[in-house]
C-alpha positions as CSV (number, residue, x, y, z in Angstrom):
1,X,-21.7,13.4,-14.5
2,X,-22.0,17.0,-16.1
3,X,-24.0,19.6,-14.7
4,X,-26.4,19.3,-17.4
5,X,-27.4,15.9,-17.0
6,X,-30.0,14.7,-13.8
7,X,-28.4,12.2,-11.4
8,X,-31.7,10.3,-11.1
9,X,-34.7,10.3,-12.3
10,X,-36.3,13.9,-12.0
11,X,-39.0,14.3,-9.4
12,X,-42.0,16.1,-10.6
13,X,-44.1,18.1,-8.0
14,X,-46.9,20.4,-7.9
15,X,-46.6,23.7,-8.1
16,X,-48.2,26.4,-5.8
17,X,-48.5,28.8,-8.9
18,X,-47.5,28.9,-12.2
19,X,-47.0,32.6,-13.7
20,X,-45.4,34.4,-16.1
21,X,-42.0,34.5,-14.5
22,X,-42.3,31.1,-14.1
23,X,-43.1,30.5,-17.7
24,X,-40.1,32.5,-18.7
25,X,-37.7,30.8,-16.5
26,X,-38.7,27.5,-18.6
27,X,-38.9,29.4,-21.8
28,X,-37.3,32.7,-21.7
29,X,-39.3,36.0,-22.5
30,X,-40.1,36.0,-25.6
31,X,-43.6,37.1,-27.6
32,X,-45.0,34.0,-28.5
33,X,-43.1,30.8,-26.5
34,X,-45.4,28.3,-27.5
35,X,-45.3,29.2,-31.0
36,X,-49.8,29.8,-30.9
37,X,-50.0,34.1,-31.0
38,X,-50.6,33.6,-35.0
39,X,-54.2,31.8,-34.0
40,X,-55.2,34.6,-32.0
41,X,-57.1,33.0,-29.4
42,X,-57.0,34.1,-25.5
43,X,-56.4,31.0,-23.3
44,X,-57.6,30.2,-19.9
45,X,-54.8,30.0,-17.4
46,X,-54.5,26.6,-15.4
47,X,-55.5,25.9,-11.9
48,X,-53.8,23.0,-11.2
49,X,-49.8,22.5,-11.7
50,X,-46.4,20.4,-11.8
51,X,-43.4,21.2,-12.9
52,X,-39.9,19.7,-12.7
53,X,-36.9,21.3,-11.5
54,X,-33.0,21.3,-12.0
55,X,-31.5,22.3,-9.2
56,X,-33.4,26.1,-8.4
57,X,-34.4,26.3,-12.3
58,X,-37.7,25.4,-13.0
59,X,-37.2,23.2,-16.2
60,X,-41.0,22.0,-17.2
61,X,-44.6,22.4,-16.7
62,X,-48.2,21.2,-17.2
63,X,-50.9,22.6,-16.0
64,X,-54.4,21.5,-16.0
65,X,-58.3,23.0,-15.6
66,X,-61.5,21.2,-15.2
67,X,-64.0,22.4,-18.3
68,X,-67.2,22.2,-19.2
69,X,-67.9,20.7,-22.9
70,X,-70.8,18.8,-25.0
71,X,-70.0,16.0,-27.1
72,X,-72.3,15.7,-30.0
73,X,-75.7,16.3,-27.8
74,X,-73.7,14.7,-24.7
75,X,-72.6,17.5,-21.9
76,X,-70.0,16.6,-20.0
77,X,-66.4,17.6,-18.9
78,X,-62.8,17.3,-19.3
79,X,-59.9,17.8,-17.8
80,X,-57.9,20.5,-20.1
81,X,-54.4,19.9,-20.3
82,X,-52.0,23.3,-21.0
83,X,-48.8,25.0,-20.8
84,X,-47.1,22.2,-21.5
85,X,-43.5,23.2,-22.2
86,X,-39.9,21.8,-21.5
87,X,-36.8,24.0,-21.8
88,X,-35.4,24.5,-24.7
89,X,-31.9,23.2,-23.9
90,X,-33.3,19.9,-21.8
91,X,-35.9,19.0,-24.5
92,X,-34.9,14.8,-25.9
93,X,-34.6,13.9,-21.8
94,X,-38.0,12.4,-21.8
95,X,-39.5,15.8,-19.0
96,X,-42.4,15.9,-21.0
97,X,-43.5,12.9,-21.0
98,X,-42.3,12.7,-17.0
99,X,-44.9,15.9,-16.3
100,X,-47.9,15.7,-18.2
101,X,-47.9,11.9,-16.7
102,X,-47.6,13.1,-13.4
103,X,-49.9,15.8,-14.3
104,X,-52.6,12.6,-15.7
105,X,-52.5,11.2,-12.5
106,X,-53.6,13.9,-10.8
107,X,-56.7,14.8,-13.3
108,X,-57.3,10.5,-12.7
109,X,-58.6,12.1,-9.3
110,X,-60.5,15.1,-11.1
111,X,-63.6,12.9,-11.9
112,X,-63.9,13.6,-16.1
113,X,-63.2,10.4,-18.0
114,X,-61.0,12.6,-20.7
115,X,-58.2,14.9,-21.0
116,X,-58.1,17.4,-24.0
117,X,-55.4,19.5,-25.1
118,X,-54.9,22.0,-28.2
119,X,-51.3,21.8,-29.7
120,X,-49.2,22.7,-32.9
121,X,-48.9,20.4,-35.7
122,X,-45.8,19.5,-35.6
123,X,-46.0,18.3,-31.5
124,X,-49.0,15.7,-32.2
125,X,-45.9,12.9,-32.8
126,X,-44.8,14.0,-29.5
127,X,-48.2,13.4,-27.8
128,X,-48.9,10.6,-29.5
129,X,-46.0,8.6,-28.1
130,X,-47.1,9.9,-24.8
131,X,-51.1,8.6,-25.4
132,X,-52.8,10.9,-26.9
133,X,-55.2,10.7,-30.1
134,X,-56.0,13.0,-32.3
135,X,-59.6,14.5,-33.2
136,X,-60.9,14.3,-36.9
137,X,-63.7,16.3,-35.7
138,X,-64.2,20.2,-35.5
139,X,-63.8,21.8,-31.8
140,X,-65.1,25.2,-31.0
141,X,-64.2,27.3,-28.4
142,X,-65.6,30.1,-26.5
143,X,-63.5,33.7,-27.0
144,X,-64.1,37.4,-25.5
145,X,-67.1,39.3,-26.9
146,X,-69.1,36.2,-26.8
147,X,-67.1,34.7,-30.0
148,X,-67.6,31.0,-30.7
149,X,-64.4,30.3,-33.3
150,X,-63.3,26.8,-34.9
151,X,-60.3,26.0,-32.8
152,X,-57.4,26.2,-35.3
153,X,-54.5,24.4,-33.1
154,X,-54.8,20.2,-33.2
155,X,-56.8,18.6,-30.9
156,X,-56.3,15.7,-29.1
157,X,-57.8,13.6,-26.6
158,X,-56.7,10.7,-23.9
159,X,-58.8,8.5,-21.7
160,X,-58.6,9.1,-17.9
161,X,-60.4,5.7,-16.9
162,X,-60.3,2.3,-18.5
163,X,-63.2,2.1,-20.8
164,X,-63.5,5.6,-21.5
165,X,-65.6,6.3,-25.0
166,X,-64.6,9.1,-27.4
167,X,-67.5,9.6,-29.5
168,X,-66.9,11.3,-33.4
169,X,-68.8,13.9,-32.9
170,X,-68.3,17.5,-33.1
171,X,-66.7,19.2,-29.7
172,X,-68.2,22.3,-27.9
173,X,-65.7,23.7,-25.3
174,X,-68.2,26.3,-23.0
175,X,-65.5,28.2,-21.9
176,X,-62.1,30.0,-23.4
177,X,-59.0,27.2,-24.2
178,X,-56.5,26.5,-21.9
């Protein structure tokens, strides 16, 4: 078996911390890794995380944050999922989908009945195998200076619970994106 290939299934764990050297061991260190600078939003950074490794590399993440939101009229709160990346030279070995699922399971515990994340176009295929549904509706989100912007990014949105309701009705995130 080559170097680059796992033995076994890859274990995900949870990550004390999750900073930038982290983030540029997965992705390297460039301006804009996950492709969002050109929406020029400032994100919350995670609280919780899981990552998976290859040998002392740190190949993937997801991280996740509790958040306040209202749902039409309904308050309410979500678990955010962010920071979702996978190294460029292991993406196609299924990582993703191993760490935000392990990353699921643990917001299961957080007590919201969702998980929301904001992503490019082009990866709502990718999170649509994994679960996920997109949003028809328009999300706003909290920025500096007291800014309340349209969020630009896709959103998309996965039950928690079994029988978990998604009402169509416009999103209010009362705090920054993660």
């Amino acid at each position: 078996m080559s170097d680059d290939q796992f033995p076994e299934a890859p274990a995900v764990v949870r990550l004390p911390r999750y900073t930038k050297r982290e983030q540029d061991e997965i992705l390297g260190d460039g301006d804009d890794p996950f492709g969002v600078a050109a929406a020029g939003l400032t994100w919350l950074p995670k609280k919780e995380h899981f990552g998976i490794r290859h040998g002392d590399r740190l190949v993937a993440h997801a991280g996740l944050l509790r958040l306040p939101v209202t749902i039409g009229d309904t308050e309410t709160e979500v678990v955010g999922v962010g920071g979702v990346a996978v190294a460029p030279d292991r993406q196609g070995r299924g990582l993703a989908r191993l760490v935000v699922q392990a990353a699921l399971d643990h917001a299961r515990t957080m007590g919201p009945q969702h998980a929301l994340l904001f992503c490019r176009p082009a990866l709502v295929p990718l999170y649509q195998r994994l679960g996920w549904h997109p949003l028809g509706t328009e999300v706003l989100v909290e920025q500096p200076e007291s800014r309340l912007v349209s969020m630009p990014l896709r959103t998309m949105v996965t039950a928690l619970h079994d029988n978990a309701y998604w009402p169509s009705e416009p999103v209010r995130l009362f705090s920054l994106p993660m």
